[in-house]
C-alpha positions as protocol buffer text, in pm:
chain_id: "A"
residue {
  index: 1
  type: UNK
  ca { x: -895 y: -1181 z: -2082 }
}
residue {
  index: 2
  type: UNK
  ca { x: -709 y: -1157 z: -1740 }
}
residue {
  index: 3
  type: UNK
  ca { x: -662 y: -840 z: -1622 }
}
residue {
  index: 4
  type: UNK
  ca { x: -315 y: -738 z: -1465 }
}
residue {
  index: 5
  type: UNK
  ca { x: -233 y: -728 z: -1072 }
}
residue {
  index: 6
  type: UNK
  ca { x: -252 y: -425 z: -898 }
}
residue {
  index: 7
  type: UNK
  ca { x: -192 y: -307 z: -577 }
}
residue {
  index: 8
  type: UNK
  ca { x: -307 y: -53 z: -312 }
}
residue {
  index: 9
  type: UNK
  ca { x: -144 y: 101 z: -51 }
}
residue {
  index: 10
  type: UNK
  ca { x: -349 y: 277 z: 201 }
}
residue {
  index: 11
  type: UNK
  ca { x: -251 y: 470 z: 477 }
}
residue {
  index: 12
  type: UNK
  ca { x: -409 y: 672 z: 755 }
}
residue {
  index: 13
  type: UNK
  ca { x: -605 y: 554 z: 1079 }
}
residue {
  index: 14
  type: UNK
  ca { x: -956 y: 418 z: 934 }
}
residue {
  index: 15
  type: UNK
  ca { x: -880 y: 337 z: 606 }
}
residue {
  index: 16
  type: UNK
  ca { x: -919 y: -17 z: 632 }
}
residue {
  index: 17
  type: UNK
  ca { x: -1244 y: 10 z: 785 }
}
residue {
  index: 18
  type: UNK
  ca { x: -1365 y: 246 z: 488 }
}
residue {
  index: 19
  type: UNK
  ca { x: -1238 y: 12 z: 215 }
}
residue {
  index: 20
  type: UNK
  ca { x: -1446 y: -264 z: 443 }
}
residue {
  index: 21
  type: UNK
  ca { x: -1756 y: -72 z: 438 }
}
residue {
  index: 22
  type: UNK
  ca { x: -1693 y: -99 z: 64 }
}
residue {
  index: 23
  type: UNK
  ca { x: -1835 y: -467 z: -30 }
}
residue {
  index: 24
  type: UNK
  ca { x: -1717 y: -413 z: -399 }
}
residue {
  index: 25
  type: UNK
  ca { x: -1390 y: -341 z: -277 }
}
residue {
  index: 26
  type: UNK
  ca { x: -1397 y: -536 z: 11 }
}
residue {
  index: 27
  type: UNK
  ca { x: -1459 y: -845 z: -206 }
}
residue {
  index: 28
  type: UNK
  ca { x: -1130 y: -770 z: -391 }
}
residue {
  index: 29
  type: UNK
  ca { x: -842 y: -750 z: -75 }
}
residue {
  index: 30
  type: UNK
  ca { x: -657 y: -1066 z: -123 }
}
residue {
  index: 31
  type: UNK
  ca { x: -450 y: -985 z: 228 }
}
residue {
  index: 32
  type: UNK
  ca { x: -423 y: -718 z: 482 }
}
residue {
  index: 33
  type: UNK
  ca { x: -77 y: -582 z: 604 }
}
residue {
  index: 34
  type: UNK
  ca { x: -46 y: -410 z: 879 }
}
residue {
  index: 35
  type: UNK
  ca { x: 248 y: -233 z: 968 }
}
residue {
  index: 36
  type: UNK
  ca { x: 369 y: -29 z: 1243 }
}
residue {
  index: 37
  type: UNK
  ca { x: 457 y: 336 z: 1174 }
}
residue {
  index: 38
  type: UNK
  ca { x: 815 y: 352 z: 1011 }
}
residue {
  index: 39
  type: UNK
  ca { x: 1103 y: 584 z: 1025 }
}
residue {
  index: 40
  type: UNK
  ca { x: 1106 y: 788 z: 701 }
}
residue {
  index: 41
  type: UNK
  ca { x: 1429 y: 585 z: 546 }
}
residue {
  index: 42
  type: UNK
  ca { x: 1222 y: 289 z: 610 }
}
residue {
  index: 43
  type: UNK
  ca { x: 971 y: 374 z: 415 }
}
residue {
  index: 44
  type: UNK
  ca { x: 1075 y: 319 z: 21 }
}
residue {
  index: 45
  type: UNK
  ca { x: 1212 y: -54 z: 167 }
}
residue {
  index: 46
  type: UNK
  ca { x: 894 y: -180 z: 289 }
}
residue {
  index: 47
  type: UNK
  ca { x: 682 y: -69 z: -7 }
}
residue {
  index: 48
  type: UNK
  ca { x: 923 y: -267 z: -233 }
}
residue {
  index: 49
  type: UNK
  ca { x: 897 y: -577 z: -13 }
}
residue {
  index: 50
  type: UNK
  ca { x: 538 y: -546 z: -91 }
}
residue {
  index: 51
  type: UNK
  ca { x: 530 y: -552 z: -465 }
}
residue {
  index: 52
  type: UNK
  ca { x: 797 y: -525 z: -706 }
}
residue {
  index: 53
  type: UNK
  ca { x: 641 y: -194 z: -878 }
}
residue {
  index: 54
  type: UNK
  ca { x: 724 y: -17 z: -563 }
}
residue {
  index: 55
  type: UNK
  ca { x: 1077 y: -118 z: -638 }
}
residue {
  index: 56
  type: UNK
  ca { x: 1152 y: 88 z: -943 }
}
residue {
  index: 57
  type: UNK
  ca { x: 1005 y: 387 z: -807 }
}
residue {
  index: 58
  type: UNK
  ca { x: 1179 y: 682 z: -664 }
}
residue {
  index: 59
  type: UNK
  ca { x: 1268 y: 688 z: -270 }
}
residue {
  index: 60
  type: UNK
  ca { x: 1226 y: 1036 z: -244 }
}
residue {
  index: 61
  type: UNK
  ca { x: 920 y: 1067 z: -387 }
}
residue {
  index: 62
  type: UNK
  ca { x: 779 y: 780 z: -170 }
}
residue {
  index: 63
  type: UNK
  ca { x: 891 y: 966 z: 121 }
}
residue {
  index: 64
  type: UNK
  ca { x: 748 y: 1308 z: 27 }
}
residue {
  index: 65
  type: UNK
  ca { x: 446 y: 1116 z: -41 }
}
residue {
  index: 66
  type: UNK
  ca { x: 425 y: 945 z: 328 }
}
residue {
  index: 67
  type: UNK
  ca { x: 494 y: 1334 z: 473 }
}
């Protein structure tokens, strides 16, 4: 049985050095994005561009989530 995609979006200076101290995560990171900080209306676009279920989710709560 294949298990659905997922994906994780992690923010905040360090966190790709904690998911790399990880080696059961680690093992799992398919790519690495790295993206310079982005104006608040910015925000809901670029998530979307990353996966299509951050498409259908609401802007504003992406935003309040990134504040």
């Amino acid at each position: 049985m294949r298990l659905p995609w997922c994906c994780a979006v992690l923010c905040g200076a360090g966190s790709e050095r904690a998911l790399a101290r990880a080696a059961a995560m680690r093992s799992r990171v398919l790519t690495w994005h790295q993206v310079s900080r982005l104006d608040t209306q910015d925000v809901p676009r670029t998530l979307g561009l990353f996966h299509p279920v951050w498409e259908d989710v609401d802007p504003a709560g992406l935003v309040r989530a990134d504040e």
